[in-house]
N, CA and C of each residue as an Amber inpcrd file, in Angstrom:
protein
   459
 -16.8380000   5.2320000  -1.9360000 -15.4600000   5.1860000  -2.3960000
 -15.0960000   3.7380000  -2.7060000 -14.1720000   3.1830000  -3.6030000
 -13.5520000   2.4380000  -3.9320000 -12.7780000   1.4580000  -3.0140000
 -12.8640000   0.3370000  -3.2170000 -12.4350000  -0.3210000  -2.1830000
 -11.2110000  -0.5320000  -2.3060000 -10.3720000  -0.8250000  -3.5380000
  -9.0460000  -0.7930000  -3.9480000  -8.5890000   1.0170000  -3.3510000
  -8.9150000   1.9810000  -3.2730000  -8.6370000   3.3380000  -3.2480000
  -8.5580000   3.4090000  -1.3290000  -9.7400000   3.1100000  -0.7230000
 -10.1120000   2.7810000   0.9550000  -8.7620000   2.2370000   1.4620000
  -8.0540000   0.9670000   0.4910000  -7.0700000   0.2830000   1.1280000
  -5.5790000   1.4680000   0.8610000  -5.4290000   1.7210000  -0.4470000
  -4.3550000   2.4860000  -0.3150000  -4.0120000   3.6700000  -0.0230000
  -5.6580000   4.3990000   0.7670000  -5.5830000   5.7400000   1.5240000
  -5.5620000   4.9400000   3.2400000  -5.7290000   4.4860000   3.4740000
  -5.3380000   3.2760000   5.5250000  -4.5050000   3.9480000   5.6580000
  -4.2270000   4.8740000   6.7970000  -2.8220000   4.7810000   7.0940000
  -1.8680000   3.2850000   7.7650000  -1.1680000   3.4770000   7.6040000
   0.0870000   2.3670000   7.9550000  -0.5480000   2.3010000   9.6030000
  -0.3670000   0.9890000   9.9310000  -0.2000000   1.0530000  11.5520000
   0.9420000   1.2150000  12.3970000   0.5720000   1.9950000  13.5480000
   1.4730000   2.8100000  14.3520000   2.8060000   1.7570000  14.3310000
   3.0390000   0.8430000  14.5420000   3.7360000  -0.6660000  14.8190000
   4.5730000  -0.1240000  13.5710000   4.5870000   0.3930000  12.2470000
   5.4900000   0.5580000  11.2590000   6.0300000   2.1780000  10.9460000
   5.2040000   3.2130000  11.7540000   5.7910000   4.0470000  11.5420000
   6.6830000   4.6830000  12.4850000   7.9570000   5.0900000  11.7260000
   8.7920000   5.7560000  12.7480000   9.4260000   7.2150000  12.6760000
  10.2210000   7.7020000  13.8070000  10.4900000   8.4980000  13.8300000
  11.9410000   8.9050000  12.7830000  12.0290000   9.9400000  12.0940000
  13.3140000  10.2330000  11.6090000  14.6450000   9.8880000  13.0210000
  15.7130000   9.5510000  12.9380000  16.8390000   9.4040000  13.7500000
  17.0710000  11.5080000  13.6580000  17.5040000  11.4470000  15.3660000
  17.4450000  12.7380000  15.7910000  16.5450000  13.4010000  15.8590000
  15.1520000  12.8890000  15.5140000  14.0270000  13.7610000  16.1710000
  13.6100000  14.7560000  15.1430000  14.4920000  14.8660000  14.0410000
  14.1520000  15.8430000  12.8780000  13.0150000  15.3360000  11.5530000
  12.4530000  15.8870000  11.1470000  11.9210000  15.4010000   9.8850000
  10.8270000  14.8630000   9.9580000  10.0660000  14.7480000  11.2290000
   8.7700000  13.5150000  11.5550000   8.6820000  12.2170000  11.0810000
   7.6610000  11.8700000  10.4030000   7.1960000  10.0810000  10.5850000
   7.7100000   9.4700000   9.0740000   8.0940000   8.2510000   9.4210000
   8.2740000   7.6300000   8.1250000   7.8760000   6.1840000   7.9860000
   7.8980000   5.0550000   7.2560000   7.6910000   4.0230000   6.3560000
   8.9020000   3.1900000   5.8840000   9.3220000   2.8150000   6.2420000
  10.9600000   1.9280000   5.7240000   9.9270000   1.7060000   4.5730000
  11.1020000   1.2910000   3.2040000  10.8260000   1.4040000   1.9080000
  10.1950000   0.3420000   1.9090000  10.8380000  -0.9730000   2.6220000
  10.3610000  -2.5460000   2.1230000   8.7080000  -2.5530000   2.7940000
   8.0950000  -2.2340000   3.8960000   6.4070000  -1.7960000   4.1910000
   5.5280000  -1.2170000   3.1940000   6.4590000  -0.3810000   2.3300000
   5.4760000   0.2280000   1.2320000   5.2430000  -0.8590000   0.1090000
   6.6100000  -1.0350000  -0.0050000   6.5830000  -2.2040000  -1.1630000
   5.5850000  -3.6490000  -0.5050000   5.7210000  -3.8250000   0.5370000
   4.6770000  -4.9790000   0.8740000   3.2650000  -4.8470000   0.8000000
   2.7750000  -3.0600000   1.3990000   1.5380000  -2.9370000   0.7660000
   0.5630000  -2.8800000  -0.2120000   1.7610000  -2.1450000  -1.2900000
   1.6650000  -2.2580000  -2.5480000   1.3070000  -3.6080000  -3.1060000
   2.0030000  -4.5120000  -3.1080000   1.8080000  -5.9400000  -3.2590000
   0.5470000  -6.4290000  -2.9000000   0.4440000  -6.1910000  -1.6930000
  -0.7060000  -6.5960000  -0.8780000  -2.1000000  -6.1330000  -1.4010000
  -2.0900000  -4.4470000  -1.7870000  -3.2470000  -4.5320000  -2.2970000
  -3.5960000  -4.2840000  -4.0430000  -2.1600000  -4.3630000  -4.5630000
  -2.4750000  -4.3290000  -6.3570000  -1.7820000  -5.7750000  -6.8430000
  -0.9810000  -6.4490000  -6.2100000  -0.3390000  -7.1490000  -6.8580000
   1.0920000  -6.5290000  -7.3030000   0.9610000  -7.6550000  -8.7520000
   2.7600000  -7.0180000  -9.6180000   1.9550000  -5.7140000  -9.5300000
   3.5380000  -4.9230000  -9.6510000   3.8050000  -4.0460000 -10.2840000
   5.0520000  -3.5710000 -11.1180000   5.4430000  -2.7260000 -11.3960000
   6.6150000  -2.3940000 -12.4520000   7.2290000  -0.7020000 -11.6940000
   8.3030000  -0.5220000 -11.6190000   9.2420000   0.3230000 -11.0990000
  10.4790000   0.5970000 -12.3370000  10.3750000   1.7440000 -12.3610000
  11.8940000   1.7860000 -13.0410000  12.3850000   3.3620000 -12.6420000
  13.4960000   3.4890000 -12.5340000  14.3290000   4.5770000 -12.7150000
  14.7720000   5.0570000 -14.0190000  13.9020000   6.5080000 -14.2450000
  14.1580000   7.2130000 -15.3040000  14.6560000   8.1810000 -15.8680000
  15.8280000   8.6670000 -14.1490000  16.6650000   9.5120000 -14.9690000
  17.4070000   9.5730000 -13.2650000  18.6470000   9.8100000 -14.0130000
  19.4720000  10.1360000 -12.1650000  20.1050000  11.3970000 -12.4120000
  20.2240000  12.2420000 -10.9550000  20.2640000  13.3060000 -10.9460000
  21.6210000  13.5990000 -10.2940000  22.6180000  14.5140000 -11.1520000
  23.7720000  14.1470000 -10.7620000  24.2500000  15.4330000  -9.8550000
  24.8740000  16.4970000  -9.2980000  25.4360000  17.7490000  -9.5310000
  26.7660000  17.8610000 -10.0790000  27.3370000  19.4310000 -10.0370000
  28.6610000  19.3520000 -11.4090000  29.5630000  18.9190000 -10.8020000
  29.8180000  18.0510000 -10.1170000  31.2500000  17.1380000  -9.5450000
  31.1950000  15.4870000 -10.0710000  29.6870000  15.3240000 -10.4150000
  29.6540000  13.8300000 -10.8030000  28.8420000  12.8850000  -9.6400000
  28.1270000  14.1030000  -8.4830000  27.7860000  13.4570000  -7.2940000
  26.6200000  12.6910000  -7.3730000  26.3490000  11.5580000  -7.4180000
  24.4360000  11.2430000  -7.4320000  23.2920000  12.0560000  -6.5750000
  22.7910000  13.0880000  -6.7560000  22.0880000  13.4440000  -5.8570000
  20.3660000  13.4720000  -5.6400000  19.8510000  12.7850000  -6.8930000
  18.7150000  12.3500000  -6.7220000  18.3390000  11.3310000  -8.0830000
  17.1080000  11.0010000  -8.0770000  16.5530000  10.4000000  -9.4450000
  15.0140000  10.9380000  -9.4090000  14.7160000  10.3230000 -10.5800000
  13.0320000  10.2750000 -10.9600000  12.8010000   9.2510000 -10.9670000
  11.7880000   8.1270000 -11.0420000  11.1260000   6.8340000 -11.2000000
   9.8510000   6.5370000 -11.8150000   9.2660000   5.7900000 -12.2810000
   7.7700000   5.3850000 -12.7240000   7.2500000   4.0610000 -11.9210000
   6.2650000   4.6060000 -11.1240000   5.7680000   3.6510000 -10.7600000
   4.4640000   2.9280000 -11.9940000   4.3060000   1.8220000 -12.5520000
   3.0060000   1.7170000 -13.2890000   2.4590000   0.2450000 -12.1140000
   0.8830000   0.4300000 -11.6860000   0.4200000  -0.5350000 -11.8760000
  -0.2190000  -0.3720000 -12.2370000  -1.4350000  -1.8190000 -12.5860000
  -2.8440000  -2.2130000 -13.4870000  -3.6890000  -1.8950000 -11.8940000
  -4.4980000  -0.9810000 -12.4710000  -6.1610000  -0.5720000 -11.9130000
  -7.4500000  -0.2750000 -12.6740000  -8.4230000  -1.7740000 -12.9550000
  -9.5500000  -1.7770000 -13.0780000  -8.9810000  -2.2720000 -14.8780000
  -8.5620000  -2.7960000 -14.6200000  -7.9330000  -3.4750000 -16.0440000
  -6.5300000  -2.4650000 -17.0770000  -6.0530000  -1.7230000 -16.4700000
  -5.4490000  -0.6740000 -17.1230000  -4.9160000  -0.1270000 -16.2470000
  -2.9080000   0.1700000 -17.2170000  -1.9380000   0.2690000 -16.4980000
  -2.1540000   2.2970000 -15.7310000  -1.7330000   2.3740000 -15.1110000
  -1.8460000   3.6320000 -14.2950000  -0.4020000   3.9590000 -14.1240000
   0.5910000   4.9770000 -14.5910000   1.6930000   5.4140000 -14.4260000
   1.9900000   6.8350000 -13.4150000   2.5100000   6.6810000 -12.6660000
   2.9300000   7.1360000 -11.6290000   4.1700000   7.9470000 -11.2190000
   4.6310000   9.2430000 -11.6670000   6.4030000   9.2170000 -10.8940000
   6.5430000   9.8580000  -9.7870000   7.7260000   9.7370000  -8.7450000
   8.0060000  10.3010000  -7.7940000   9.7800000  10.6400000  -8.1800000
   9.8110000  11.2170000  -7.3950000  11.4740000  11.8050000  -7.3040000
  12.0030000  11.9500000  -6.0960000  13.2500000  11.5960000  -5.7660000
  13.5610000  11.2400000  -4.9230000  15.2700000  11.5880000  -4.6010000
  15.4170000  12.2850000  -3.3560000  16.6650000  12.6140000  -2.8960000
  18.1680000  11.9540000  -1.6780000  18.9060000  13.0610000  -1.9310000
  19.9180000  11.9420000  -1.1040000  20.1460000  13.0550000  -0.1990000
  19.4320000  12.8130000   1.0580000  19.4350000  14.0020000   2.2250000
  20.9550000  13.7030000   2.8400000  21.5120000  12.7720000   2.8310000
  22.2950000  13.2230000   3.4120000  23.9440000  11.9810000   2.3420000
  24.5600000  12.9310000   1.9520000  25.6810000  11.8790000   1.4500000
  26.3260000  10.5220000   1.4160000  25.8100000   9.7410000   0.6260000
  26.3760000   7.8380000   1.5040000  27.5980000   7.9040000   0.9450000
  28.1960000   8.3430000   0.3150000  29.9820000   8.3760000   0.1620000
  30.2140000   7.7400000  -1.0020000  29.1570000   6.9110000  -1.8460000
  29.1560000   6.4520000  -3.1840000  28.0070000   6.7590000  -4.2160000
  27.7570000   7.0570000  -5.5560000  26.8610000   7.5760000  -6.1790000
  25.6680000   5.9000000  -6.0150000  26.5330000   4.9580000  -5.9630000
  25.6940000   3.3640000  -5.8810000  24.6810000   3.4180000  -4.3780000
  25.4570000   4.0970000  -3.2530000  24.8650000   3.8990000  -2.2130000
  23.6290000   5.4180000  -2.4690000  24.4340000   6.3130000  -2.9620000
  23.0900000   7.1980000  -2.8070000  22.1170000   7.2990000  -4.0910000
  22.3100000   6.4660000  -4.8350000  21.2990000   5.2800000  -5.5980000
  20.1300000   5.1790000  -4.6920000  20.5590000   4.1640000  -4.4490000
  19.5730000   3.6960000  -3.3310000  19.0380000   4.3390000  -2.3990000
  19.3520000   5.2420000  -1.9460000  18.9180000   6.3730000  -0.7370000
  17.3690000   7.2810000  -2.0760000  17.9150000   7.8060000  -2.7460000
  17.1920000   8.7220000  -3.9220000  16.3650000   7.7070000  -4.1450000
  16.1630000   5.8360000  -4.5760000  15.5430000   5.1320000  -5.6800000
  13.9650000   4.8250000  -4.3680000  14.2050000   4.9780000  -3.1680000
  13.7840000   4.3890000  -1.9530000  12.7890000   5.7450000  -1.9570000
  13.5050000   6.4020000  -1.6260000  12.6830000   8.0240000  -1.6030000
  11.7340000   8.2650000  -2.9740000  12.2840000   8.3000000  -3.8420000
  11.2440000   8.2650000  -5.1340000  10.0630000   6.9710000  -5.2630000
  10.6930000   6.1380000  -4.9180000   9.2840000   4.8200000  -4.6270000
   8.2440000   5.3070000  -3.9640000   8.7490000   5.6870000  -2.4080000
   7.8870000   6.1650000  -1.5780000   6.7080000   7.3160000  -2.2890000
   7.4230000   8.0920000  -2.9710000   6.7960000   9.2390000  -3.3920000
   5.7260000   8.5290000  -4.6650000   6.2910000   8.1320000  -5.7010000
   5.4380000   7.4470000  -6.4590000   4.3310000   6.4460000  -5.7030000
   4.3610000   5.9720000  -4.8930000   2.9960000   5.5650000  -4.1960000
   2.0870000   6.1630000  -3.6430000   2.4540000   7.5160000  -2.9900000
   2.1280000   8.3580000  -2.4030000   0.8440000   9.0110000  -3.2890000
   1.5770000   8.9690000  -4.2320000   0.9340000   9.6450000  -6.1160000
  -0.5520000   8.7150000  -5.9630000  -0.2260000   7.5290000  -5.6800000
  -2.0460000   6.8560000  -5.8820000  -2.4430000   6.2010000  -4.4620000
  -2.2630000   7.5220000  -2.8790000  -2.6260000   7.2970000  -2.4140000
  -1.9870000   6.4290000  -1.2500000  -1.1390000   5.5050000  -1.3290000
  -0.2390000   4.9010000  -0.3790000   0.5790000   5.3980000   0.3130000
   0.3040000   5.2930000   2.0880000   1.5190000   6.3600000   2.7460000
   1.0150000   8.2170000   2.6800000   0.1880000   7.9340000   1.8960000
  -0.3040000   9.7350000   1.7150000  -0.3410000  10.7450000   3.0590000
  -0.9190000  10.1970000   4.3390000  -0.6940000  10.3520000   6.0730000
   0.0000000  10.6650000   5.8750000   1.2690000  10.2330000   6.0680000
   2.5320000  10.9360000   6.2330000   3.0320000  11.9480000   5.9950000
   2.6660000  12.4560000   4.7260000   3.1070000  14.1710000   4.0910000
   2.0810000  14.8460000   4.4760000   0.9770000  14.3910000   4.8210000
  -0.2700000  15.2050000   5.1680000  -0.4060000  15.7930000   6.6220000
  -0.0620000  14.5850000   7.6000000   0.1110000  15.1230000   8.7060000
  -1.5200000  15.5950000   9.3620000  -1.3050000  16.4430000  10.2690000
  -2.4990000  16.8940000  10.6650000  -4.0190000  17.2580000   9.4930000
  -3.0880000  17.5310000   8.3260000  -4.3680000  17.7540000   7.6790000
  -4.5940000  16.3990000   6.2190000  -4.4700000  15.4090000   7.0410000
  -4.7960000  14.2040000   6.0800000  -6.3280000  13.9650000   6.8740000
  -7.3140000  14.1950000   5.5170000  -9.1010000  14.1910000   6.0250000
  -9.4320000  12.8200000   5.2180000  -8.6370000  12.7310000   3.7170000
  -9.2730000  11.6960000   2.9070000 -10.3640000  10.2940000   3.3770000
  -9.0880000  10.0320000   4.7000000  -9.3030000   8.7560000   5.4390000
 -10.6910000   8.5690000   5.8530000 -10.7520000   9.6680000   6.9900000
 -12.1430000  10.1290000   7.6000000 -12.6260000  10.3400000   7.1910000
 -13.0680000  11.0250000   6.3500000 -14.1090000  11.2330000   5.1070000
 -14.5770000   9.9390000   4.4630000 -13.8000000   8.8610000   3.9880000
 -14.3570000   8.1780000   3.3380000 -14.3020000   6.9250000   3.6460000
 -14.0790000   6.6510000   5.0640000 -13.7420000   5.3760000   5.6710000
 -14.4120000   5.4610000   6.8660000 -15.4720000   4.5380000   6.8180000
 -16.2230000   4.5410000   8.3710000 -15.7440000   3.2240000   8.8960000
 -15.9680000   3.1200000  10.3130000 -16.0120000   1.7560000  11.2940000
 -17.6650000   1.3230000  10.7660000 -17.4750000  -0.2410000   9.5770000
 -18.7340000  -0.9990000  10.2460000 -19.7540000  -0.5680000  11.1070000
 -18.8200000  -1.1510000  11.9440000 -19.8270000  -1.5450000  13.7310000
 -20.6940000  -0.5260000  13.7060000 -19.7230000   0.8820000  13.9090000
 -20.3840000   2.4270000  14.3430000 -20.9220000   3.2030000  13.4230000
 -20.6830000   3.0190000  12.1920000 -21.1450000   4.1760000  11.5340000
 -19.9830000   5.2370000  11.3100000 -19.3910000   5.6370000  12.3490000
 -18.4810000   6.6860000  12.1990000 -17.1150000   6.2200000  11.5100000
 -16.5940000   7.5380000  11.4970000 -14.9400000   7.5670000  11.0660000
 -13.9760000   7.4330000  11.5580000 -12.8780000   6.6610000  11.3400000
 -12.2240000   6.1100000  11.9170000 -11.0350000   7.7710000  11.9750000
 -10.4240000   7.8630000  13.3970000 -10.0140000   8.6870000  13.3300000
  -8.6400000   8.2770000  12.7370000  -7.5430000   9.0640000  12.4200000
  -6.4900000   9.0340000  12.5540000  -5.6200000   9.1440000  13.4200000
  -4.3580000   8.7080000  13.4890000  -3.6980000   8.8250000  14.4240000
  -2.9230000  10.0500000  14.5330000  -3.3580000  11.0450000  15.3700000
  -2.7740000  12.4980000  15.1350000  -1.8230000  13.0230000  15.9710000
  -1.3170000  12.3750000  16.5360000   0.3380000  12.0250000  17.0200000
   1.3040000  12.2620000  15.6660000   0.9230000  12.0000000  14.7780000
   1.5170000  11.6450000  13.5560000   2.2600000  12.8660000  12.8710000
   3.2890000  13.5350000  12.2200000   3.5740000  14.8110000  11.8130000
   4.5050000  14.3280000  10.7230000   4.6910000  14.9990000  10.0560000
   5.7130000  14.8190000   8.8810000   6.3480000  15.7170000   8.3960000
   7.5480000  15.7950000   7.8840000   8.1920000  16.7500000   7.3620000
   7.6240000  16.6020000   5.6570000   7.4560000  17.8450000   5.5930000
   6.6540000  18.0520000   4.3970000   7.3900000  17.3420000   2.8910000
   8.9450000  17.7320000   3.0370000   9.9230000  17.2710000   1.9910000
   9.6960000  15.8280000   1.4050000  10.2850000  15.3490000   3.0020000
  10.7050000  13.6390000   2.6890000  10.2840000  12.6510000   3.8750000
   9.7530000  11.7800000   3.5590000   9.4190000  11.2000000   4.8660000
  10.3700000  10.1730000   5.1020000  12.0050000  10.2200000   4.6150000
  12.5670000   9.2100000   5.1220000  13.0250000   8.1620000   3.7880000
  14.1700000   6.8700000   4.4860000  14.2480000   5.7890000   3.4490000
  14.6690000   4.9990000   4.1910000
């Protein structure tokens, strides 16, 4: 496997993932960790929001996004979509709630954070990531659960 691909299937270390508030929803990633990994293992990249999702009162209640980065000399485009679980009281604030959630998801798309929606049945890792030293596979951390929807913002 790919060594650029090895890094953005890792799960996150335990130290960054957390629990949804109230115990609902399982594990998540604050937005700015993804965005640092991202960085970390492609460099620039490019983000945009490409459509916002309103309902018939005028409410913001989600968007779409494009993630593009360059892999192996050539741009790779990406979207996720992304919701506003719970109302921030302005279409600006739940902007941001939806733009955070769709990031997440668009990374997810090439592999980053992927653990998380996978949960018990994320194999990619183990499968294609051994320990050096041992030979073997590094397990995952299976404490880990996710709500299938959203992992959070």
């Amino acid at each position: 496997m790919d060594e650029i691909l090895k890094e953005l299937i890792t799960p996150f270390p335990d130290k960054y993932v957390e629990q949804k508030p109230g115990g609902k929803g399982g594990s998540y990633v604050k937005h700015g960790v993804v965005r640092q990994r991202l960085l970390d293992v492609l460099g620039f990249y490019e983000w945009s929001i490409d459509r916002e999702i309103f309902d018939a009162n005028g409410k913001l209640t989600g968007c779409i996004g494009t993630l593009t980065v360059i892999l192996y000399g050539r741009p790779v485009k990406v979207q996720g979509s992304g919701d506003v679980e719970h109302d921030q009281g302005t279409n600006g604030a739940n902007l941001k709630h939806a733009e955070s959630d769709a990031f997440k998801r668009a990374a997810m798309n090439i592999g980053l954070g992927l653990h998380l929606w996978c949960g018990d049945e994320y194999f990619i890792y183990n499968k294609n990531v051994t320990d050096s030293k041992e030979g073997t596979a590094k397990p995952v951390n299976e404490k880990e659960t996710i709500d299938q929807d959203s992992p959070g913002t």
